[in-house]
N, C-alpha and C positions, 0 to 999 in steps of 0.2 A: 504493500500500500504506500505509495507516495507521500512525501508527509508537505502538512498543510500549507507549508510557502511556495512550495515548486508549481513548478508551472503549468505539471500536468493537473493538479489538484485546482487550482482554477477555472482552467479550460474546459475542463471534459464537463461539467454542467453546464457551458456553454454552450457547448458544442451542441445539442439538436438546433437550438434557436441558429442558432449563426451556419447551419443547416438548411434549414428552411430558407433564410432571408438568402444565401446564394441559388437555390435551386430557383424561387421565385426569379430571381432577378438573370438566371441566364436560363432556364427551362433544362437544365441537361442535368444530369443524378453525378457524373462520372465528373464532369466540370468543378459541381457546387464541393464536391468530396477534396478535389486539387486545389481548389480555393482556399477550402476549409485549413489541408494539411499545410496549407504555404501561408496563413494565419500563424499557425498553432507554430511551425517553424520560425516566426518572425517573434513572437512573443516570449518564444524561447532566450532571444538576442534582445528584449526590453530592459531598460531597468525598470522592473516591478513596483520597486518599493517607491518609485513618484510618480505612481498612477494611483488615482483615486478612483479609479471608474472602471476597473479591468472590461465588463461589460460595455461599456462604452466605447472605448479605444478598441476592440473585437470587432466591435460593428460596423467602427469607422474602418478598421484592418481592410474588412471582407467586402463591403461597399466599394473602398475604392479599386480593389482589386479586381471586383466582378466589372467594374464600369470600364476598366483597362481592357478586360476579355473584349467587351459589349461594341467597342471598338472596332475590332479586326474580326469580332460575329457576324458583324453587318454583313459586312466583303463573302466573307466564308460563304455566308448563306445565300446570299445573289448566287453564287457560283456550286448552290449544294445540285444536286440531280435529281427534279423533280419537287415537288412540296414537302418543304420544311415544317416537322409538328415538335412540339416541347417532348422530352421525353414520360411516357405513361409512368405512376405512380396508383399503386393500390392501397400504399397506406397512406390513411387520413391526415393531415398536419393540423395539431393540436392549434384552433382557435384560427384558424382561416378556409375562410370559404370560397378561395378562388378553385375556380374550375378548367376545365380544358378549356373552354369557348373563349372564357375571360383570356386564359393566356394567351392564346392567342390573339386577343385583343390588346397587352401589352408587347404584343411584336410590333403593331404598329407607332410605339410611342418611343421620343427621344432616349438616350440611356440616360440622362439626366429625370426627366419624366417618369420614367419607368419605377427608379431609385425613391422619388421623393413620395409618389405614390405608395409603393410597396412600405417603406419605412414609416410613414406618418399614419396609412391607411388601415393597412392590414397589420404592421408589429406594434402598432402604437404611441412610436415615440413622437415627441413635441416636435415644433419646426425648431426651436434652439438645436435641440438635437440632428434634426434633420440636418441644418444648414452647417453643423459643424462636421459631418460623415460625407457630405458631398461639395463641401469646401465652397459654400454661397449662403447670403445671406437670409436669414429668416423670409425675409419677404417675398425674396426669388423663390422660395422653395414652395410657398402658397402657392403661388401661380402656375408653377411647374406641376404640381400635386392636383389643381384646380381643374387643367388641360387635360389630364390623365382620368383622371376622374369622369370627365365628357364620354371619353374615348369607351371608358367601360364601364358608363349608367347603360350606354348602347346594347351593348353586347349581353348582359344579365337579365335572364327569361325574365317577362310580361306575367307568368303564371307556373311559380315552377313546382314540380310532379312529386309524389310522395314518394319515398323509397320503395314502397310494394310496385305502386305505379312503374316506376321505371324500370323495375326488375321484371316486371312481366312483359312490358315492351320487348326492353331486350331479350326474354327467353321466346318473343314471338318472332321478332327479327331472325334469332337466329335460326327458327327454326324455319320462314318462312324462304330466308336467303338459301339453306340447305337442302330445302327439299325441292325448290324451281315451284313454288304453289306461289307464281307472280301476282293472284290475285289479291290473296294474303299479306304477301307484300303491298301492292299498291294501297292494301286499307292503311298500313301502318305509317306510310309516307306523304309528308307535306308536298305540294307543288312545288313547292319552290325547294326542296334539298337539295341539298350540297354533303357530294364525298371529298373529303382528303384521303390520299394514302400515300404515307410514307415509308419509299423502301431505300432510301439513301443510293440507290446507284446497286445495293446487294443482295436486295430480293424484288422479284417482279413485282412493280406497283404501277397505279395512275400514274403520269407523268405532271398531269394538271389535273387542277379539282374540276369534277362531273357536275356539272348543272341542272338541276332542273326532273321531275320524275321520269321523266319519259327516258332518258339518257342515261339516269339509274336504272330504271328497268334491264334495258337493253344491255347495261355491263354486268348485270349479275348474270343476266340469261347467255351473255360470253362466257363465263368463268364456269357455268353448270357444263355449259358443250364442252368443254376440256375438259372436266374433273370427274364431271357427272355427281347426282344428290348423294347429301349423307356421306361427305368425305373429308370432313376434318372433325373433330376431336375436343371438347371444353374442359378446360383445365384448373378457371378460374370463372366465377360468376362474383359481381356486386360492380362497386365503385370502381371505375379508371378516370384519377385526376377527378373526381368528386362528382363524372357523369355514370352512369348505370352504362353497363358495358360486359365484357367477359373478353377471356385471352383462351386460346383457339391454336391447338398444332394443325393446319393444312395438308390439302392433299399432295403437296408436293414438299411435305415434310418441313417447311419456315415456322415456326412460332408466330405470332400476330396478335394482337391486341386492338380490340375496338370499342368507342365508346360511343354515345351518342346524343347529341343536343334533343330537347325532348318540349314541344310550345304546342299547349293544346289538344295535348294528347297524339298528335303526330311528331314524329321524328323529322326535325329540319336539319341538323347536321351528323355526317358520319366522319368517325376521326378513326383512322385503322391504320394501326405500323405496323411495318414487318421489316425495317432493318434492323438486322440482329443487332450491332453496336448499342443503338437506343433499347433494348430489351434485355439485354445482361442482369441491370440492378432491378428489374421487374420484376423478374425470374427468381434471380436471388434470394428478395422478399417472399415469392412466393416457396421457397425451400423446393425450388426444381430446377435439374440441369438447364444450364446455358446452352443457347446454341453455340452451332459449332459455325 
């Protein structure tokens, strides 16, 4: 047991929070973990003893480290292959309710935006605080927080669905996507849905999001003519990223992960990965082999 001045002894209570607040802030599991350790390594090299606020000087740590990443993400992602999703998550994060749809509603915002949002919004902290972890001044940070905020009153359901409700969606979804009973499908789908699917360039996916019902129809009824019904496998049912979903080995043997926006009782969006990279820490969580 480390004793109570060292470094680890402070940190490691830390550490879920300053967890959380990277994974929010760059969407990746495997990132917010490198963030975290390159914290934890720097605090190592603080002097300790004239800091008053260990937690504080953490936050600012990880903040500006993640906004460093949030930089050269942009580029990355312009240049990712195909549509970019946050990495899926199955377990809950104690005391925030952002979801897949929302994160993705934080990709459209500044990295400065994103920061002051996520900090003051969802972890709680004041704008003194804010403005001291992202190096501007309280008043800048209202309005950066204010902008953010726009961005994603948009994007959070009009009506959103009960746990039961959405679990049963999903167990019709999938059953309806599985078996080619398109009719089935067609009840459970909005006009207007939209798929994402992300396979990073390493498993077959959409290259660009599907529009519209008619175009979903038609690519699931592609995917049944190669596969044929009843050819993947559930491995997980509930929550992905806080939407009702389940994770799924295919028939061409990928692991995959789908969740889904849920307005009215119809499904408007579907968010489905299958690059293995972003599925690793999913897997993990769920205590089942990685792919390969």
């Amino acid at each position: 047991m480390p004793p109570e001045d060292s470094p680890t002894s402070t940190f490691d209570p830390l550490r879920p929070r300053l967890l959380r607040i990277a994974y929010r802030m760059l969407g990746s599991a495997a990132e917010a973990e490198d963030v975290v350790q390159d914290a934890y390594l720097r605090w190592h090299q603080t002097d300790r003893a004239a800091v008053r606020d260990a937690g504080a000087v953490l936050v600012r740590t990880v903040t500006r480290l993640c906004l460093d990443i949030l930089k050269s993400a942009r580029v990355r992602r312009e240049q990712y292959m195909g549509t970019w999703l946050p990495e899926p998550i199955v377990e809950p994060m104690e005391g925030d309710d952002l979801t897949l749809t929302l994160m993705m509603a934080l990709e459209r915002l500044s990295p400065l935006e994103r920061a002051a949002f996520l900090l003051h919004d969802v972890f709680g902290m004041d704008f003194d605080e804010v403005a001291r972890a992202i190096d501007r001044d309280p008043a800048a940070c209202r309005q950066l927080a204010s902008r953010a905020r726009g961005h994603v009153r948009e994007a959070r359901p009009r009506f959103p669905v009960t746990e039961d409700q959405g679990r049963e969606l999903a167990s019709a979804f999938f059953t309806a996507t599985r078996s080619g009973n398109l009719g089935a499908l067609q009840a459970l789908l909005a006009q207007d849905v939209v798929l994402y699917s992300d396979g990073g360039g390493k498993a077959k996916a959409a290259l660009n999001p599907i529009y519209g019902l008619e175009k979903n129809l038609r690519f699931v009824t592609g995917i049944l003519q190669r596969t044929g019904p009843n050819s993947s496998r559930i491995v997980y049912e509930g929550k992905i990223d806080g939407l009702p979903g389940f994770v799924t080995v295919e028939a061409d043997g990928v692991w995959q992960s789908t969740a889904l926006a849920i307005e009215e009782g119809r499904i408007v969006t579907i968010y489905i990965t299958r690059n293995p990279d972003k599925l690793r820490a999913l897997l993990k969580s769920l205590h089942e082999d990685t792919p390969s």
